[in-house]
Jmol script that loads the backbone (N, CA, C; Angstrom):
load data "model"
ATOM      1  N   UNK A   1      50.617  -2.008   2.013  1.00  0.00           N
ATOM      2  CA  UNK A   1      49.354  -1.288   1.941  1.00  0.00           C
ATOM      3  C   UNK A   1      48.219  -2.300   2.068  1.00  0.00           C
ATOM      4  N   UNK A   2      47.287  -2.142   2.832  1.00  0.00           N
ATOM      5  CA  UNK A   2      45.964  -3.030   3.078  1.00  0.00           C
ATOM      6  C   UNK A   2      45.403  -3.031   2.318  1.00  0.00           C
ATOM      7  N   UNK A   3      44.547  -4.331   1.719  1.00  0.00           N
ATOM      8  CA  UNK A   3      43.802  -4.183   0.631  1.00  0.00           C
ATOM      9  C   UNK A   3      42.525  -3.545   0.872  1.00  0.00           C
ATOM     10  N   UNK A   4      42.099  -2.729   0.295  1.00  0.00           N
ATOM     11  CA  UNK A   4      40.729  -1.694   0.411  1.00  0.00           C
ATOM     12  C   UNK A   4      39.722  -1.891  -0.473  1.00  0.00           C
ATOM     13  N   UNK A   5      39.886  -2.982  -1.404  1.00  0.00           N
ATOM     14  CA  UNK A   5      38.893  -3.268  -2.679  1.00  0.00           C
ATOM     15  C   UNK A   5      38.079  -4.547  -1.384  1.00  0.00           C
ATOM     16  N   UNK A   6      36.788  -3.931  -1.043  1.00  0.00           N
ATOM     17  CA  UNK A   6      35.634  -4.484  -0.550  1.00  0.00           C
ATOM     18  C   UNK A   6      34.634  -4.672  -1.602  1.00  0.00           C
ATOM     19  N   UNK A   7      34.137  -6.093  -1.712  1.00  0.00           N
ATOM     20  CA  UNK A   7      33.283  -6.416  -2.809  1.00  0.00           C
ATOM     21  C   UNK A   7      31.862  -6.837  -2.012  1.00  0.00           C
ATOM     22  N   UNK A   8      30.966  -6.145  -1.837  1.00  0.00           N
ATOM     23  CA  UNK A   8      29.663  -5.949  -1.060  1.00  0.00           C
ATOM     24  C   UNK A   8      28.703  -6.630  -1.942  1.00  0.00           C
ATOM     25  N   UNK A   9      27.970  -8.026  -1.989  1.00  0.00           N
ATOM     26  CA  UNK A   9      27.219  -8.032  -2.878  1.00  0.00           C
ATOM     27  C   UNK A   9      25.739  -8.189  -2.577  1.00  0.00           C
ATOM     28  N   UNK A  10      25.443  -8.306  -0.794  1.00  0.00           N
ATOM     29  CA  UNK A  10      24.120  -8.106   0.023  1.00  0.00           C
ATOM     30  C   UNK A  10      23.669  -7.127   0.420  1.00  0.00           C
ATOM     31  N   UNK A  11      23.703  -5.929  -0.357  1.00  0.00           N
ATOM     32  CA  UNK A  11      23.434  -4.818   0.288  1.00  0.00           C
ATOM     33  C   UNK A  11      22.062  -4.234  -0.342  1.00  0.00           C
ATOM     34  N   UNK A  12      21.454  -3.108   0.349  1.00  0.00           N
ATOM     35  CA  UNK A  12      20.115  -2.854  -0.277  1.00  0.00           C
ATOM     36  C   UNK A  12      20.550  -2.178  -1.138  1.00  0.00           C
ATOM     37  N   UNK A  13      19.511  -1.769  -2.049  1.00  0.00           N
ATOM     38  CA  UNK A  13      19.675  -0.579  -3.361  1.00  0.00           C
ATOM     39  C   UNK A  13      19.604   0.754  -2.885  1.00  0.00           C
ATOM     40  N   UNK A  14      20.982   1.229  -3.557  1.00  0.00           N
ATOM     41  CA  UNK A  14      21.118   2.672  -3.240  1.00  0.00           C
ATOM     42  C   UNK A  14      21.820   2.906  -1.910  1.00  0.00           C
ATOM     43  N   UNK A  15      22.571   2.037  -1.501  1.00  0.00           N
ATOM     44  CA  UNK A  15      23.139   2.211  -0.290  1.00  0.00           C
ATOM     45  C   UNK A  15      24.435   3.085  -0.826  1.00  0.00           C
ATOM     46  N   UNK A  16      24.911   3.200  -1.349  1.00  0.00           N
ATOM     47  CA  UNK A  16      25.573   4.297  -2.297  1.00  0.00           C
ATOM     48  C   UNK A  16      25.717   5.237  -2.531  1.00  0.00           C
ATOM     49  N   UNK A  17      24.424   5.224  -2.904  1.00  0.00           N
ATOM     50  CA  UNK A  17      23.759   6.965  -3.374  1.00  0.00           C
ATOM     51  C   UNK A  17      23.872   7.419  -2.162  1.00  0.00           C
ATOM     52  N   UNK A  18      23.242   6.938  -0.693  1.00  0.00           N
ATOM     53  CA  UNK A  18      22.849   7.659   0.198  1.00  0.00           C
ATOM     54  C   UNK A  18      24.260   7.870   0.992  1.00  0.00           C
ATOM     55  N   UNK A  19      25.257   6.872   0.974  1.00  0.00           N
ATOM     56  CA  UNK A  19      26.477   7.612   1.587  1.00  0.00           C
ATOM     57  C   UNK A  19      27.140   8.751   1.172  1.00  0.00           C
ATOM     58  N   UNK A  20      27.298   8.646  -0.168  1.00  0.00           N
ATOM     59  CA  UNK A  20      27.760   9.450  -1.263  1.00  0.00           C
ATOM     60  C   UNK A  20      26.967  10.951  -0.895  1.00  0.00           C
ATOM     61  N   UNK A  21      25.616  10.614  -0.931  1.00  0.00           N
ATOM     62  CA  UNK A  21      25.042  12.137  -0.683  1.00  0.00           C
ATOM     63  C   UNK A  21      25.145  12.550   0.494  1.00  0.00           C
ATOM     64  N   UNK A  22      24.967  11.925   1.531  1.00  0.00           N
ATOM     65  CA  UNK A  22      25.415  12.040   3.211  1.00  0.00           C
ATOM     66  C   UNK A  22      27.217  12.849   3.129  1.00  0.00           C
ATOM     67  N   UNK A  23      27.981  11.956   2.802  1.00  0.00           N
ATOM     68  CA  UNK A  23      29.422  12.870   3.021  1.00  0.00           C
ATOM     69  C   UNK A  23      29.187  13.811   1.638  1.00  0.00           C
ATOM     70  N   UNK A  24      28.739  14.145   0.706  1.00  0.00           N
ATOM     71  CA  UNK A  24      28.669  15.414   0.105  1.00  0.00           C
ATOM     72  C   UNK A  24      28.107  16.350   0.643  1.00  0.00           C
ATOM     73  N   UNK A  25      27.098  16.418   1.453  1.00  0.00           N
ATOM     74  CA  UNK A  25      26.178  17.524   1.912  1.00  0.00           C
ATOM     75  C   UNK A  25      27.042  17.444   3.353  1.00  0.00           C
ATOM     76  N   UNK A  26      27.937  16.823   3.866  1.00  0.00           N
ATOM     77  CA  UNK A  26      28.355  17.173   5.282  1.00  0.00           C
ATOM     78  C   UNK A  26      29.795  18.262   5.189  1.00  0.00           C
ATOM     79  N   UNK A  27      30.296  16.868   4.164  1.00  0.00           N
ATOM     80  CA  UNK A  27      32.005  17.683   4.156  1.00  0.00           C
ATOM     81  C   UNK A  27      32.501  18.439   3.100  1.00  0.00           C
ATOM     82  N   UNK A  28      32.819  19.704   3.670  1.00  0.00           N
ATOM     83  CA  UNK A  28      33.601  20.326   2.384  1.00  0.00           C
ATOM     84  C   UNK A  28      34.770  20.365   2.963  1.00  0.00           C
ATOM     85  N   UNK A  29      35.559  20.329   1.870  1.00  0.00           N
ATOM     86  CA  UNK A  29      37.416  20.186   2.242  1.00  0.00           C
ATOM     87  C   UNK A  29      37.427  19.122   3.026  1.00  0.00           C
ATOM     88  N   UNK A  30      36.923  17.823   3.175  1.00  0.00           N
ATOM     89  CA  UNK A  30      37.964  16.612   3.245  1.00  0.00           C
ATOM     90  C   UNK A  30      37.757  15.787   1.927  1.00  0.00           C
ATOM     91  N   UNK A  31      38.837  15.018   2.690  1.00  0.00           N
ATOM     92  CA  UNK A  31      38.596  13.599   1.877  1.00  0.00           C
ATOM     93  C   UNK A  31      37.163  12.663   1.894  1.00  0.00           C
ATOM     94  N   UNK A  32      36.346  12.555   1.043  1.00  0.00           N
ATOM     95  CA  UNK A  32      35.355  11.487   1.286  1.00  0.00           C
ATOM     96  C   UNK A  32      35.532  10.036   0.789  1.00  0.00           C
ATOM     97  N   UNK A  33      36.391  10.352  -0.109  1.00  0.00           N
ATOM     98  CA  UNK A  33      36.922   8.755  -0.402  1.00  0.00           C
ATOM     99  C   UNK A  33      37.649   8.189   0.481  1.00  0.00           C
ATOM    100  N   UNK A  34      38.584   8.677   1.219  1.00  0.00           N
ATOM    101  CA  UNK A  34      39.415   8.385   2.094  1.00  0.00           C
ATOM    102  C   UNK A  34      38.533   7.656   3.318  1.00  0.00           C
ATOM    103  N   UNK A  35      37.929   8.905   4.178  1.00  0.00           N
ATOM    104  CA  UNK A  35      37.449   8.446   5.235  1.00  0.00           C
ATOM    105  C   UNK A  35      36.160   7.477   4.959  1.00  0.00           C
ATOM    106  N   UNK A  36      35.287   7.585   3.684  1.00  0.00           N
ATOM    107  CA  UNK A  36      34.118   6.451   3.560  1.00  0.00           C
ATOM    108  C   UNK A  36      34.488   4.957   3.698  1.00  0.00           C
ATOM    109  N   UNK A  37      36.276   4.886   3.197  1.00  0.00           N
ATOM    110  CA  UNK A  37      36.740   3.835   2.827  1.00  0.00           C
ATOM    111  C   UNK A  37      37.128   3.216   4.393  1.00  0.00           C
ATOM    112  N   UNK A  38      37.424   3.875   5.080  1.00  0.00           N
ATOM    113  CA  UNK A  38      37.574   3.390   6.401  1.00  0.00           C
ATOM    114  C   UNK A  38      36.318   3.204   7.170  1.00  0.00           C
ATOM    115  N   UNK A  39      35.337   3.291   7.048  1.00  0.00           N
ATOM    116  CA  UNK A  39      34.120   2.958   7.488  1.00  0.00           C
ATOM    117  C   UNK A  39      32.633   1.845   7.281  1.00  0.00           C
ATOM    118  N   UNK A  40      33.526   1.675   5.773  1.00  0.00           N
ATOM    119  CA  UNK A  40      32.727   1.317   4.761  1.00  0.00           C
ATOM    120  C   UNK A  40      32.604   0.000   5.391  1.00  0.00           C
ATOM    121  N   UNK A  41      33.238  -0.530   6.214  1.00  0.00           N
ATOM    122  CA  UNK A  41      32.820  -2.070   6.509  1.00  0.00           C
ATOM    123  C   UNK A  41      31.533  -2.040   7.906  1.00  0.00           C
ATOM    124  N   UNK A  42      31.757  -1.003   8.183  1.00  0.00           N
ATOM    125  CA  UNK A  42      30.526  -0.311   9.941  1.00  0.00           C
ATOM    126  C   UNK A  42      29.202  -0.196   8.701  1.00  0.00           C
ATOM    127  N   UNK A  43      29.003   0.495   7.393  1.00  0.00           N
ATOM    128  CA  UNK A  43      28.289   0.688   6.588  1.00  0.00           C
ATOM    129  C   UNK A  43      27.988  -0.490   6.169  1.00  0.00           C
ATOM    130  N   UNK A  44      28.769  -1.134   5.956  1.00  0.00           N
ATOM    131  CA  UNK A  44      28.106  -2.743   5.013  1.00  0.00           C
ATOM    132  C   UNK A  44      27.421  -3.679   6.205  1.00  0.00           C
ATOM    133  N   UNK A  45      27.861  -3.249   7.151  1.00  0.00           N
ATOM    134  CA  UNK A  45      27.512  -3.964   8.768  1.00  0.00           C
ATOM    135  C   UNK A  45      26.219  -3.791   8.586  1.00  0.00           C
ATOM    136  N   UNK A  46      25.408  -2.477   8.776  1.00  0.00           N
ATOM    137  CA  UNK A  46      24.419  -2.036   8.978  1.00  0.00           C
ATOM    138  C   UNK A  46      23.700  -2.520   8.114  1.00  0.00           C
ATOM    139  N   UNK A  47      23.819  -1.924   6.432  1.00  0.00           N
ATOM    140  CA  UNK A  47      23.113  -2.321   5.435  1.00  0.00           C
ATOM    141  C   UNK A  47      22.384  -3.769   5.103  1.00  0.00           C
ATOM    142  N   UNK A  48      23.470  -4.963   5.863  1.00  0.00           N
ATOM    143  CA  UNK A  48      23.325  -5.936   5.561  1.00  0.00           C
ATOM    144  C   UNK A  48      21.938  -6.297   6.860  1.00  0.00           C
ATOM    145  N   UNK A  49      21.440  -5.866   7.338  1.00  0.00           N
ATOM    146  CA  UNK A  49      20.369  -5.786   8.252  1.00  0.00           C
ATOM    147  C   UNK A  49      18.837  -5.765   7.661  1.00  0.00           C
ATOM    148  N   UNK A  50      18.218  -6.717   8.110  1.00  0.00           N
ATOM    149  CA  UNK A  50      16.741  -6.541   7.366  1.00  0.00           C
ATOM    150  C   UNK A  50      16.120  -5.503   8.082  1.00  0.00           C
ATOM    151  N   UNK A  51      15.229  -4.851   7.143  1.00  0.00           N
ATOM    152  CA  UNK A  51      14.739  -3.847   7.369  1.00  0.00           C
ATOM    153  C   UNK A  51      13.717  -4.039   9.212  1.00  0.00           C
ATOM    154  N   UNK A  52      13.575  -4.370   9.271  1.00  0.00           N
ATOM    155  CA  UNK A  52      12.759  -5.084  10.556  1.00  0.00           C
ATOM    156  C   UNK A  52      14.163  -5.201  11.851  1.00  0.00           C
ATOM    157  N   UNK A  53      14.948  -5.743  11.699  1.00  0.00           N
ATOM    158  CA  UNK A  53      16.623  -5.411  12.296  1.00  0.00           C
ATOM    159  C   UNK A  53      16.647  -4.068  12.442  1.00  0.00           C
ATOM    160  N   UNK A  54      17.040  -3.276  11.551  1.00  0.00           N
ATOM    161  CA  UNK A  54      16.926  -1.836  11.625  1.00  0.00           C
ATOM    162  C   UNK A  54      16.076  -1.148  12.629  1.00  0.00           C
ATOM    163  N   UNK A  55      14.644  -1.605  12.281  1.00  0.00           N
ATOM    164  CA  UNK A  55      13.497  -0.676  13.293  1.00  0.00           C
ATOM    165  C   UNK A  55      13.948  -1.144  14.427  1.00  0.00           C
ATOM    166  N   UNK A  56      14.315  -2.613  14.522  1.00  0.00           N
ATOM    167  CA  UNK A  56      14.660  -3.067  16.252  1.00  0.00           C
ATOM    168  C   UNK A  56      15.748  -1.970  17.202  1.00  0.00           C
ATOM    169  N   UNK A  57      16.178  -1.317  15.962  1.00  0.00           N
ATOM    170  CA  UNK A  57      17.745  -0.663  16.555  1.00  0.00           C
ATOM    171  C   UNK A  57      17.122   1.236  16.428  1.00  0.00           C
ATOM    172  N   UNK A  58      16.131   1.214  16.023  1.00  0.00           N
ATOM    173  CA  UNK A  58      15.304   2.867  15.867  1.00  0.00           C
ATOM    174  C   UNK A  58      16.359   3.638  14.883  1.00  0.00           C
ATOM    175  N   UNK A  59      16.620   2.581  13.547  1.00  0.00           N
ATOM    176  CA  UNK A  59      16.877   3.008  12.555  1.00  0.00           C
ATOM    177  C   UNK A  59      16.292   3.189  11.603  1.00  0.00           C
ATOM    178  N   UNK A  60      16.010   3.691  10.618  1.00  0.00           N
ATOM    179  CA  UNK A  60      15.488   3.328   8.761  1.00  0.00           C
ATOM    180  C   UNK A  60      17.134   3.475   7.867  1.00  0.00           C
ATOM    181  N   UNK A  61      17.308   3.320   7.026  1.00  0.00           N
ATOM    182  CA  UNK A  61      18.694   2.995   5.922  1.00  0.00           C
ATOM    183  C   UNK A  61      19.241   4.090   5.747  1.00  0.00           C
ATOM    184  N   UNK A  62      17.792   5.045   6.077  1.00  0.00           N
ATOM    185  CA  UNK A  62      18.935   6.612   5.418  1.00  0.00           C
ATOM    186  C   UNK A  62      19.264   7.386   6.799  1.00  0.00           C
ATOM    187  N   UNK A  63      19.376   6.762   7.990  1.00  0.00           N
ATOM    188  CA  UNK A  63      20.194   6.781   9.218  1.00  0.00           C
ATOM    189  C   UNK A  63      21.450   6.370   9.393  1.00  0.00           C
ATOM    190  N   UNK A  64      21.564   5.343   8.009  1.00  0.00           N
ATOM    191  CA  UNK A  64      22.916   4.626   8.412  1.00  0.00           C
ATOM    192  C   UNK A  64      24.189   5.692   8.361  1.00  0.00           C
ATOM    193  N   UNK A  65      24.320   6.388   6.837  1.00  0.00           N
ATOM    194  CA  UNK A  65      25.602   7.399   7.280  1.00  0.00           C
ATOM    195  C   UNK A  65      25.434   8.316   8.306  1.00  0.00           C
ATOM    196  N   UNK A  66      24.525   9.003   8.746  1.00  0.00           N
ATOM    197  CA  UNK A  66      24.134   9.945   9.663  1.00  0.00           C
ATOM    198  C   UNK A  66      25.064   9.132  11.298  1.00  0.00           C
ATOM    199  N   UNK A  67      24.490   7.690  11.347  1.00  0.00           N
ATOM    200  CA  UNK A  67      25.309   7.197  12.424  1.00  0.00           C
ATOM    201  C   UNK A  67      26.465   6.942  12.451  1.00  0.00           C
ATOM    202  N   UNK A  68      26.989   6.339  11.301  1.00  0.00           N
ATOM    203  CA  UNK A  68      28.823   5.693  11.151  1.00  0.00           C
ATOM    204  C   UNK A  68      29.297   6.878  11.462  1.00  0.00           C
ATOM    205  N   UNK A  69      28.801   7.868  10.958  1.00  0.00           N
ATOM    206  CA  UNK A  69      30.051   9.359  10.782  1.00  0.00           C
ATOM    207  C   UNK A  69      29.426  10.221  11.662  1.00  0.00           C
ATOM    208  N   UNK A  70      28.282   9.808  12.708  1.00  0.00           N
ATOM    209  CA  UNK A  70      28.144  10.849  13.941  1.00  0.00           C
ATOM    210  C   UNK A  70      29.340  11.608  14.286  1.00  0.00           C
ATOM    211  N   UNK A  71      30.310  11.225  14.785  1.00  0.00           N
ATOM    212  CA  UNK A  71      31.717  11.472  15.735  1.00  0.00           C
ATOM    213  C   UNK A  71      32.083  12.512  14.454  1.00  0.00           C
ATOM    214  N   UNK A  72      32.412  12.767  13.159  1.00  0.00           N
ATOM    215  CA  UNK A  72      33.014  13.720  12.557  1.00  0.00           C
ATOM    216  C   UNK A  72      32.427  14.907  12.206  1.00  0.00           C
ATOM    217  N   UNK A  73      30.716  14.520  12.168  1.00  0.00           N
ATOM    218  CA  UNK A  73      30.383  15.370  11.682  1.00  0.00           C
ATOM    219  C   UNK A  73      29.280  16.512  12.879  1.00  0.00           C
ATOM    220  N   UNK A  74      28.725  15.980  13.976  1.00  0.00           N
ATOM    221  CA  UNK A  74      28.128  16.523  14.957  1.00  0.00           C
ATOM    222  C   UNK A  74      26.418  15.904  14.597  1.00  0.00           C
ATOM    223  N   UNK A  75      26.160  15.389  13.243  1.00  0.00           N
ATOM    224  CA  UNK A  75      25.270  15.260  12.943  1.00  0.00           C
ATOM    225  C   UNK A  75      24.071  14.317  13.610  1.00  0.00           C
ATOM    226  N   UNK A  76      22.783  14.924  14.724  1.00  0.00           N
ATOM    227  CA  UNK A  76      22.084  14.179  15.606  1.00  0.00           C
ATOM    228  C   UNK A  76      21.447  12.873  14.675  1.00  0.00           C
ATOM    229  N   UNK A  77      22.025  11.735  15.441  1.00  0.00           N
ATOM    230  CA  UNK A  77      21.315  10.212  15.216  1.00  0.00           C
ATOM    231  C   UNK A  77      19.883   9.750  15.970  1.00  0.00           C
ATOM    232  N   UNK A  78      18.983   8.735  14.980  1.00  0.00           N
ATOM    233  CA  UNK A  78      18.068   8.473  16.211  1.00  0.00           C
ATOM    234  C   UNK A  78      18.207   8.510  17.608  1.00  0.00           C
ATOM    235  N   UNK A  79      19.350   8.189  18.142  1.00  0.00           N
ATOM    236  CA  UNK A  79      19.948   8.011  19.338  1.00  0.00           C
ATOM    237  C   UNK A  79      19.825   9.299  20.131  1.00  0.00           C
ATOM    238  N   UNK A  80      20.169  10.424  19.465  1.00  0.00           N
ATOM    239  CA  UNK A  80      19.866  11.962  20.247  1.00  0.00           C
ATOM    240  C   UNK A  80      18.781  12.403  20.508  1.00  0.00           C
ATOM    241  N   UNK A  81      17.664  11.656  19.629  1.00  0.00           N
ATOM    242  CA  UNK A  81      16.583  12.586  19.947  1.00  0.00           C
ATOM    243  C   UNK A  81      15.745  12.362  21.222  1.00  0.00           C
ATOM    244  N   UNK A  82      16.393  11.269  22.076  1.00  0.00           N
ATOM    245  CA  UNK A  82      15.948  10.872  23.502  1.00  0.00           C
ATOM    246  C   UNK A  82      17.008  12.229  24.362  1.00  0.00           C
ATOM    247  N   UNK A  83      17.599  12.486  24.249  1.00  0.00           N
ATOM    248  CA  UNK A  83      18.702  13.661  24.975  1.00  0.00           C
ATOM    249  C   UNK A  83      18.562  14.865  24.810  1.00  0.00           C
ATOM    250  N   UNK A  84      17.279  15.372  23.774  1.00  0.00           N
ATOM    251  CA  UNK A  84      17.461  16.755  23.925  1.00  0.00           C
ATOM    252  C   UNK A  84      16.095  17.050  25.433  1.00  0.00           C
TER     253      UNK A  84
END
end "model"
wireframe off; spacefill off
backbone 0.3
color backbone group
């Protein structure tokens, strides 16, 4: 079994809260521990980005779950709003 205990200690405040509330308000009936845990390193990727990094990429922080978990959930990223 792969080890899954990721110890994050550069991350902004509340990067947490906002995944946590992102897969609560998306998924009912899955796993969110499961699949956060497989992502969680695309999440620490991002987070670890200065805020100024971010705008370069036409993000703000509470974009980040909205993007990792685009593909499961249908949910439009900065990235869509050039496509409608």
């Amino acid at each position: 079994m792969p080890n899954d205990q990721i110890h994050i200690t550069a991350l902004s405040p509340g990067w947490r809260a906002r995944l946590d509330w992102y897969l609560a308000s998306c998924g009912q009936g899955f796993n969110a521990g499961m699949i956060g845990r497989d992502r969680l390193h695309d999440v620490a990727a991002l987070e670890a980005l200065s805020d100024v990094e971010l705008s370069g990429l036409g993000l703000e922080r509470a974009d980040i779950p909205a993007l990792v978990f685009a593909d499961l959930f249908g949910v439009p990223t900065p990235d869509d709003a050039g496509d409608a």
